[in-house]
N, C-alpha and C positions, 0 to 999 in steps of 0.2 A: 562219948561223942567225939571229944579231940582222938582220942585214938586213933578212930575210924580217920581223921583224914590227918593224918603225921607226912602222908606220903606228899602232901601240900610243902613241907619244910624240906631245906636243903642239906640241912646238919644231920638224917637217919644213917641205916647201914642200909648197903645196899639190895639188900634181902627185902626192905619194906619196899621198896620203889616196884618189886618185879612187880607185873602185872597185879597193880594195886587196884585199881579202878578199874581192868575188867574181872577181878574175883572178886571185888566187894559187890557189883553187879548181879554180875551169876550167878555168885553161891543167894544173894534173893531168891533168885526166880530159880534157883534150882538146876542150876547149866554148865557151873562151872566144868571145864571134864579136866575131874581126877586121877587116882590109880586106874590102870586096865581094868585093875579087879574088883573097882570100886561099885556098889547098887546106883541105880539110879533112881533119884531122890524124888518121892511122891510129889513133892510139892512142883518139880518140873511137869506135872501128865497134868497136876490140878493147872497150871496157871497156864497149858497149852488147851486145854478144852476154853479157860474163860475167855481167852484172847479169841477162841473161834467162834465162841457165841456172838460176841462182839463185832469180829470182821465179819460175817453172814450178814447179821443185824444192822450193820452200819451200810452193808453196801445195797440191802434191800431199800433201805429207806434213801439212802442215794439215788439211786437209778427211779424209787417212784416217785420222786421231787424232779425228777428228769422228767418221766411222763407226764406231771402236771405241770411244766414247761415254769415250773417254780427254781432259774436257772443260780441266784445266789444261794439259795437252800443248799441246791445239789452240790454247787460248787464248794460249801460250809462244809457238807457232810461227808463228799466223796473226798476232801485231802486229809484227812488222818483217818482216812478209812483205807485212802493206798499205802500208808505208812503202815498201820497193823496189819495191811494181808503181806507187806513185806516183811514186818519181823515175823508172823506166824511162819513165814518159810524159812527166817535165820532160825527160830525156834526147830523148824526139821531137821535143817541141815546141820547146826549143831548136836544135836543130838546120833543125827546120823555118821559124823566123823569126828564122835566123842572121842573115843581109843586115839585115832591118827594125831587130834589137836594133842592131849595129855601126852604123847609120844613126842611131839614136835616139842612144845614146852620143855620137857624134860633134856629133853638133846641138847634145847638153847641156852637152858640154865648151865649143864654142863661145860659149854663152851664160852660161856660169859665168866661164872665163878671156877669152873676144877682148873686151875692156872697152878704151874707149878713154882713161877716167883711172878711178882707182880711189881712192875713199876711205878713210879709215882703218874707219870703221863699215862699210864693203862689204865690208873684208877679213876683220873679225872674226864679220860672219854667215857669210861664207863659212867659213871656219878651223874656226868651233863646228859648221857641220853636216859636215863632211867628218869632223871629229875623234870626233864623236858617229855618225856611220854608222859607221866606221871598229871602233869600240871594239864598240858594239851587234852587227855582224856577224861579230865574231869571238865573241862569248860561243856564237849556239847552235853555231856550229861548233867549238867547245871542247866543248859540252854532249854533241852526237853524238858526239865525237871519243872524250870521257869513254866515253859508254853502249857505243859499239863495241867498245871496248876490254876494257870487263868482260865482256859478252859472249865475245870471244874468249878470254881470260883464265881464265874459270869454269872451263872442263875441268882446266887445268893446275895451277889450284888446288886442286882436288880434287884429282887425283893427287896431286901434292906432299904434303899433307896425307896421305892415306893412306898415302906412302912412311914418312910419319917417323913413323907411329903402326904399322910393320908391318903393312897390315892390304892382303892381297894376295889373299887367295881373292874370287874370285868378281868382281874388280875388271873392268869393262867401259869402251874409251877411250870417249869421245861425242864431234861436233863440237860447235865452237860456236852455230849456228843449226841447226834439225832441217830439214833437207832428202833427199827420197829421190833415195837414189845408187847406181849399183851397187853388187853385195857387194864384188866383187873390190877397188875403189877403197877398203874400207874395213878395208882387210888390207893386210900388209906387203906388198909394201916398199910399198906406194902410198897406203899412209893416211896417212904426211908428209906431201906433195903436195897430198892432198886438203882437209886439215886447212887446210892455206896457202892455197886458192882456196876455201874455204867461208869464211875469216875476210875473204881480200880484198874478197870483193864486198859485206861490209859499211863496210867502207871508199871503197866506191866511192860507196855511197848515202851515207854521212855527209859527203864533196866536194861531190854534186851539189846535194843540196838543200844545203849551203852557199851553193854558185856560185850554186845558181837564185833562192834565196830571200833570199841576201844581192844578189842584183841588184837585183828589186823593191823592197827598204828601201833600197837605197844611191840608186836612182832617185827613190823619194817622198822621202828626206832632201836632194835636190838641188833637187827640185822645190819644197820646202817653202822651200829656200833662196832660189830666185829668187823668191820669191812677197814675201819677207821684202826683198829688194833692191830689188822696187817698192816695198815700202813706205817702205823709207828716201831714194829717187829722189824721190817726192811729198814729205813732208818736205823736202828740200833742196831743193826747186824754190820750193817756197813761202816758206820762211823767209827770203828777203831780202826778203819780203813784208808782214809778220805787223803792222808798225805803220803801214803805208799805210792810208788810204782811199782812193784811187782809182788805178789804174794811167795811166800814157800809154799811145799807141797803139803806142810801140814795143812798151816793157815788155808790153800784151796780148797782142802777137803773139811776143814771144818764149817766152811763159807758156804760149800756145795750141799752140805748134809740142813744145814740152818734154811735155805733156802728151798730144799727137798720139804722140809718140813714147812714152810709158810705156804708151800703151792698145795699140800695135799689139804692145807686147811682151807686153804681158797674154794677147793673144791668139794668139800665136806658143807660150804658154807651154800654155795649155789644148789649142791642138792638139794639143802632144807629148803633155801628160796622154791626151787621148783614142786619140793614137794606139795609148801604152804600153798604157793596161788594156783597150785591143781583144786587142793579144798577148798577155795575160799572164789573160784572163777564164778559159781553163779552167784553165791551172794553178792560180790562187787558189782555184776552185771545188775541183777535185779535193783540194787540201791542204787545206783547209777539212774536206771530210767528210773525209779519210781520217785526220786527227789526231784529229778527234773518234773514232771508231773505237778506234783506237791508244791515245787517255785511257780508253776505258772499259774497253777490254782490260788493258792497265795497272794500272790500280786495282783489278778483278777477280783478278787475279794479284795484286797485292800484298796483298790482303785473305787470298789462300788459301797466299798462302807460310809463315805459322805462323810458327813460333822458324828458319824460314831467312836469319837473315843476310846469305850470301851475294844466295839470291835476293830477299830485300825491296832489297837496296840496288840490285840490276840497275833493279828495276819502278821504284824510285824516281827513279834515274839517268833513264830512259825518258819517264816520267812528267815530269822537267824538261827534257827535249827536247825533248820533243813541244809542251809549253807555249811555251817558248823560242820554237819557230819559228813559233808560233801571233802569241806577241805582237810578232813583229818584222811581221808582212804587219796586222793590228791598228794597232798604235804609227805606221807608217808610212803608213796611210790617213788614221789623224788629224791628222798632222803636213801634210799636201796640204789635208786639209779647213780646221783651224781658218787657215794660215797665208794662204787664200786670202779667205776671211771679214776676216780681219784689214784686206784693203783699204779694205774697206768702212768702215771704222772710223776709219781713219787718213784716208780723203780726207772723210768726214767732221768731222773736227778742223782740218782745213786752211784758211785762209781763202777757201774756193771764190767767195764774195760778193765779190770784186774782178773777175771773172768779169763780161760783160756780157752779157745773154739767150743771144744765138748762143752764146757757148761755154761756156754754163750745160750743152750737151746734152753737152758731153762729160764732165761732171762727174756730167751722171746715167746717161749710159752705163757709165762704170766702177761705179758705185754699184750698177745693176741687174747687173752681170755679176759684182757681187761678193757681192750677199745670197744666195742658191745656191750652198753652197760646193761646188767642186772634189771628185769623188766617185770613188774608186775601187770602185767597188759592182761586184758580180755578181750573177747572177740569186740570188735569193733572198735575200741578203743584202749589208750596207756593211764591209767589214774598219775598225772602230774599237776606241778601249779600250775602250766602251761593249758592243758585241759580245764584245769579251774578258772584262769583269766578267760577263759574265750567263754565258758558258761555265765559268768558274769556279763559281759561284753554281750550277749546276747540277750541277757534278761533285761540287760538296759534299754537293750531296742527297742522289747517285748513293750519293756514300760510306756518308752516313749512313742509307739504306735499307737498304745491303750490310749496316750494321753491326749491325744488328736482326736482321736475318736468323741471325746467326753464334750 
């Protein structure tokens, strides 16, 4: 079990940090994507059929808690019911740009570790962004891991509680997510059974958006990395420079070729950026509204739970879920944005003026490709903090209109 989570310590190599917590995810549920040539793992088809029993199941008894105007039911039932019809669609679309992700992964490994010498300041940006992906993509999947677990949990509490207070008439089992099920599956002997595969397939969705979404964060934390490792490349290129006035024709050609070489990696780097949030535009989209969804369901439940305890602390559990994985695809667009910005910055402090007209251009090439930062945007909106303080900022509203209401 410590093994499993070493990626938690600071002291590993950096080979344990790479995407620790979204393969420890995936390879569960069967998703990780491997070699091109790799099969794809039964256990991915099985745990995509159970999650759509599940979502069917959950949104039928949602919507007919809606027609019998039974409106905290519905409202119980339909918010982790739009959480699993969204990972059931991470579960397609991963599957569906298995090769292109195991492609991209591959590329970024290459560009992080195949370094032909390595400096002490290269190691340490690398170290801080793995260690900080690392730590960040295990919180929401602790956070889910939390929420599913109360969830499942509620029924048995309740019983429990009613065993030790005598209190036996009229006692009725429930699962723990409302889902419509046959009667018979819900009577002995087979409401064990059923009890075990209604709690599993919340589990299955608290994995996958782990995998899916600790992958995006653990990709913008990589890429934010290499963004951060030209800046420290320009730096050391220059600094044997910094009290010359004028170069020789060696020294400009060796200046010129070092620099030739940081701009082709610039642009090596933005392809992968474009490639990645080409595959990943509808999942961000889809998580996007469907967490917003999930907070207002949430918050409307937790406002009408009264002196329930138990249930405030589910909605609130939820509620930091939901956020959780909001701020990791957020936190992770910023980190792409400002660390590409940041070029701009840094070769502007450099002494570019030892530079002679002709390889002035490449000084404002990187300059122009650097004020534009690096965007992980989708239609309608940029995943930044910026975005996340104003979702916040809005949910407070939400709250504090519900609270008038009451």
């Amino acid at each position: 079990m410590v093994k499993w989570f070493r990626f938690l310590k600071r002291d590993q190599q950096l080979s344990v940090y790479f995407f620790a917590v979204p393969r420890l995810s995936l390879d569960i549920m069967g998703y990780w994507p491997g070699g091109t040539g790799d099969r794809l793992p039964r256990r991915s088809i099985v745990h995509f059929v159970i999650l759509s029993i599940g979502v069917i199941t959950e949104w039928h008894a949602g919507l007919r808690f809606l027609d019998q105007q039974q409106i905290t039911l519905a409202l119980e039932t339909l918010c982790p019911a739009g959480t699993s019809a969204v990972t059931l669609l991470k579960m397609f679309l991963m599957l569906r740009y298995r090769r292109d992700l195991s492609t991209m992964s591959d590329r970024l490994r290459s560009l992080l570790f195949d370094l032909k010498s390595e400096r002490s300041d290269q190691h340490d940006i690398r170290l801080s962004h793995s260690v900080k992906a690392a730590r960040i993509n295990f919180w929401p999947l602790s956070t889910g891991f939390f929420t599913c677990t109360t969830y499942n949990l509620k029924p048995l509490l309740i019983a429990l509680v009613l065993y030790l207070q005598d209190r036996f008439d009229g006692f009725v089992w429930f699962t723990p997510f409302n889902m419509t099920m046959p009667t018979v599956l819900l009577r002995s002997p087979f409401f064990p059974l059923t009890y075990v595969f209604i709690a599993y397939t919340g589990y299955v969705t608290v994995f996958m958006f782990g995998g899916c979404d600790g992958f995006y964060f653990e990709f913008c934390a990589h890429l934010s990395s290499l963004f951060e490792l030209l800046q420290a490349e320009l730096r050391s290129i220059f600094r044997p420079y910094e009290d010359y006035l004028e170069l020789s024709p060696v020294q400009l050609y060796s200046l010129e070729q070092r620099m030739r070489e940081v701009i082709m990696r610039q642009n090596t780097i933005i392809e992968l950026t474009n490639f990645f949030r080409e595959r990943y535009t509808v999942i961000t989209l889809a998580h996007f509204v469907s967490a917003a969804m999930v907070i207002g369901f949430s918050m409307v439940n937790l406002l009408t739970a009264g002196g329930n305890s138990l249930g405030a602390l589910l909605y609130v559990a939820y509620t930091v879920a939901a956020l959780s994985q909001l701020l990791v695809y957020c936190y992770g667009g910023t980190l792409v944005a400002e660390s590409s910005m940041e070029l701009c910055r840094v070769m502007s402090t450099c002494p570019w003026q030892l530079f002679k007209p002709p390889q002035r251009r490449l000084v404002q090439l990187m300059i122009l490709r650097s004020q534009r930062p690096i965007s992980m945007a989708v239609p309608f909106f940029s995943p930044s903090l910026a975005t996340f303080a104003a979702i916040l900022q809005t949910s407070g509203s939400i709250i504090a209109l519900c609270k008038s209401f009451q």
